[in-house]
N, C-alpha and C positions, 0 to 999 in steps of 0.2 A: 504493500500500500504506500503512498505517497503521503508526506509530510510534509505541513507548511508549519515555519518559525519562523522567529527576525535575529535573529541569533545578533540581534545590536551589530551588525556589521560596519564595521567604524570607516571601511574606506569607500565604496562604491555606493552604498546605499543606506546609511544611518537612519536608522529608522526601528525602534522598541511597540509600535503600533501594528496590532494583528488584525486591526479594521483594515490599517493600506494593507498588508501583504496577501489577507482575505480577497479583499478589493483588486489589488495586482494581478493574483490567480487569475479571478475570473476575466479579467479583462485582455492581459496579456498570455497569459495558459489557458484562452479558451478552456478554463472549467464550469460547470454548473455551481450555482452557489451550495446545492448541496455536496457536491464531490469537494470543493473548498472547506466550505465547514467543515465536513467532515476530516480533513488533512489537518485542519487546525485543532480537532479534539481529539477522537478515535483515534486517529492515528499517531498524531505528534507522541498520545501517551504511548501509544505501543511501539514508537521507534522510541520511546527512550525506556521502557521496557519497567513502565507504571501502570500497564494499561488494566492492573487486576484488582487496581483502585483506584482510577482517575480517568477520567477521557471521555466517559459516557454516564448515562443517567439510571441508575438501579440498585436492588437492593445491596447493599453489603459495601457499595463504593462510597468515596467519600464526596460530601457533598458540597462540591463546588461548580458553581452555578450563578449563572445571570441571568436577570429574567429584563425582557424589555419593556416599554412603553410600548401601546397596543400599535401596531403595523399592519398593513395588509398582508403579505405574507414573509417568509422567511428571506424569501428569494430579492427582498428588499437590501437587506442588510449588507448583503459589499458592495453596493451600488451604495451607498449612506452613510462611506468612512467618515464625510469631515465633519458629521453630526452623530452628539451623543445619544444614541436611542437604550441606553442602559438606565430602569426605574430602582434595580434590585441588586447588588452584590452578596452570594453567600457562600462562605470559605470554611469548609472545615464545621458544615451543620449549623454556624452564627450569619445571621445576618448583619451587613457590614455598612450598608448603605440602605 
């Protein structure tokens, strides 16, 4: 499976925001917003080899999670990097925001 990060890459393309490289994907990797998402959760956790607690949404995982302001649909959101659409932050079962 294919993973997206920003791994802060300090020369070519500095950039700590998983909205642009979400947004990037699909733009420039012709991906679907869901094969991006999914590179950015699912996977990212399982190429670094957390994925049997992090990456996705279920029982036994830990819960970290965003929830947004109401959207139409998902397929919004990397087309909507340079706006905040996050209402909910929860890290570790606390909400944070």
């Amino acid at each position: 499976p294919l993973a997206l990060a920003t791994d802060y890459n300090p020369g070519s393309t500095p950039s700590g925001n998983m909205n642009f490289v979400v947004s990037t994907a699909c733009i420039k990797m012709k991906m679907t917003p869901e094969e991006a998402i999914n590179a950015a959760t699912i996977n990212g956790a399982y190429a670094m080899g957390i994925s049997n607690q992090y990456g996705s949404i279920c029982r036994g995982k830990k819960a970290n999670l965003i929830i947004t302001k109401p959207i139409e649909s998902y397929n919004y959101l990397p087309y909507a990097f340079a706006d905040n659409h996050i209402d909910t932050v929860i890290l570790h079962g606390v909400v944070i925001k």
